[in-house]
C-alpha positions, 0 to 999 in steps of 0.5 A, spaced: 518 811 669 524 808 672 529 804 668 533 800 672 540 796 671 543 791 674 551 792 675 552 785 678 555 778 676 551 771 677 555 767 682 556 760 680 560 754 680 566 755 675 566 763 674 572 768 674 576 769 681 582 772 683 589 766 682 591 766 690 590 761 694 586 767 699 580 768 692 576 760 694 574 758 688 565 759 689 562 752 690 554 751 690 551 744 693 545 742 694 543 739 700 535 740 701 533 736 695 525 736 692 523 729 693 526 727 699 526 732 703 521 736 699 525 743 699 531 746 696 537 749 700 544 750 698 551 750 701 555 756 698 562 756 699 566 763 697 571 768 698 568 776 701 571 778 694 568 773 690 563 777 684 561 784 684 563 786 692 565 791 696 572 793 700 572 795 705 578 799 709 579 793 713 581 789 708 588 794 706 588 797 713 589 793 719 585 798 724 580 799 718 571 799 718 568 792 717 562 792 713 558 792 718 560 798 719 559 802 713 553 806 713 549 804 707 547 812 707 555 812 705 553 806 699 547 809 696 544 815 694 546 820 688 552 817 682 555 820 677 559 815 672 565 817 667 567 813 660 574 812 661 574 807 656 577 812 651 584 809 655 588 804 652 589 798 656 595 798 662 593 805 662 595 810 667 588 815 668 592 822 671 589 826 676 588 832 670 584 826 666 580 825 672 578 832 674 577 833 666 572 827 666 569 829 672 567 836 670 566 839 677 560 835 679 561 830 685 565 825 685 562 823 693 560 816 690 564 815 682 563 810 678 568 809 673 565 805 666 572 801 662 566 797 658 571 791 662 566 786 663 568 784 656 574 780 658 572 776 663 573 769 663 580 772 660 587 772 662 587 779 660 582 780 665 586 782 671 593 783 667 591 789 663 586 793 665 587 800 666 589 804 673 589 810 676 595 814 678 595 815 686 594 823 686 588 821 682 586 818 688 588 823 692 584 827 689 578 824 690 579 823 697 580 831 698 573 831 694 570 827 699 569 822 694 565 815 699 564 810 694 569 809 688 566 803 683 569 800 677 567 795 673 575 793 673 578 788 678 581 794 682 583 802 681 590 800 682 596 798 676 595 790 676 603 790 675 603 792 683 602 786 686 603 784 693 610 783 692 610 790 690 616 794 693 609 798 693 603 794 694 596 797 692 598 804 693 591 806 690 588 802 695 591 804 702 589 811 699 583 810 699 580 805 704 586 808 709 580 815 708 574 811 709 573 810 701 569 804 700 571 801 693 567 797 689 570 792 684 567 787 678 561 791 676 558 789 669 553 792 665 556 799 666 555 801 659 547 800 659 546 806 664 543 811 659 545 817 663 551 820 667 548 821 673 543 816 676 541 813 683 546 808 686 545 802 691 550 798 694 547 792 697 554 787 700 551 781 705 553 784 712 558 780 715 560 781 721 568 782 721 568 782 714 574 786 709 570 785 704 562 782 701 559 780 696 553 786 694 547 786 689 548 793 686 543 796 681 543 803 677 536 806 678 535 813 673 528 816 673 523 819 666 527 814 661 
């Protein structure tokens, strides 16, 4: 029997996005309506990292792939997922706490579980969750890592912002290697197994640095 969890956010008027005027607030109006023209429709304003989305490289990476671009053989397929949760907030998870957590398994599509869902709608959503170091990113490319999933809103230490002397190394390491990072899971912590089957389902918007996406774990014999 197949146990599937789902790892994405509801999109809805007034949910969480990112302070910046380049985050569009979600706007949802209804423009077919029941009754007089007998069929609902509705106009969807929002940004291509609102929710549960995908980067990809063209969002740090001037030259970078779009998501139309990306395989979805890159995006799917076998996942294994690590309890990062042991790590205080604001914390910095090194290259020997990665490969600890690892294990030796690989790492072609991780998924990093902080159980970080619990501070959405709060300020300390985006201020203090936990990061990783730059040599751990460098080590999941050099391992062939094609999907780096979290339930946080980036890999990268919230504190470096835009205005950063350096700006979201973390990022640049990973989508300037192909990495496709997937940010604002929830629900990680209803995966009852370490390794299961993952999609990534972004809407395929041509052009795009980045795209809302349906993702779901699926674990079979639960």
């Amino acid at each position: 029997m197949k146990k599937i969890v789902d790892l994405s956010m509801v999109i809805e008027e007034g949910m969480q996005t990112f302070a910046a005027h380049w985050h569009p607030f979600v706007e949802l109006s209804i423009l077919g309506r029941h009754g007089l023209e007998n069929r609902q429709t509705t106009k969807i304003v929002m940004g291509t990292h609102t929710g549960t989305h995908i980067d990809a490289p063209r969002h740090f990476i001037k030259d970078g792939k779009t998501v139309d671009q990306i395989k979805l053989s890159d995006l799917n397929g076998p996942a294994i997922i690590i309890d990062c949760t042991i790590f205080p907030n604001f914390s910095e998870i090194s290259k020997k706490d990665l490969i600890s957590l690892v294990d030796g398994r690989s790492v072609e599509r991780l998924v990093a579980r902080f159980n970080w869902d619990e501070y959405l709608g709060s300020n300390e959503y985006y201020s203090d969750h936990a990061f990783f170091s730059t040599e751990a990113c460098e080590w999941l490319v050099e391992n062939g890592c094609k999907v780096l999933a979290l339930d946080t809103p980036q890999p990268d230490n919230p504190k470096n912002g835009r205005h950063a002397e350096n700006d979201a190394p973390n990022h640049h390491i990973l989508l300037g290697s192909g990495v496709t990072i997937v940010e604002y899971l929830v629900n990680l912590k209803n995966i009852p197994k370490d390794e299961f089957f993952l999609i990534v389902a972004p809407l395929k918007i041509k052009g795009a640095d980045g795209a809302p996406a349906r993702c779901f774990a699926i674990m079979n014999d639960i």
